[in-house]
C-alpha positions, 0 to 999 in steps of 0.5 A, a space after each residue: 478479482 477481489 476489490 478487497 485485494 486492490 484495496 490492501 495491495 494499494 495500502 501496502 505500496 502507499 505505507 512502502 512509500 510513505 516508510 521510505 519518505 520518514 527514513 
């Protein structure tokens, strides 16, 4: 398991819910 995955795929979910708090 790369720490690189863990890293972008909690980015993603984070910019999913901070996009979802702007609309």
């Amino acid at each position: 398991m790369s720490g690189g995955q863990l890293y972008w795929g909690l980015q993603g979910l984070y910019m999913k819910v901070e996009f979802s708090s702007l609309t």
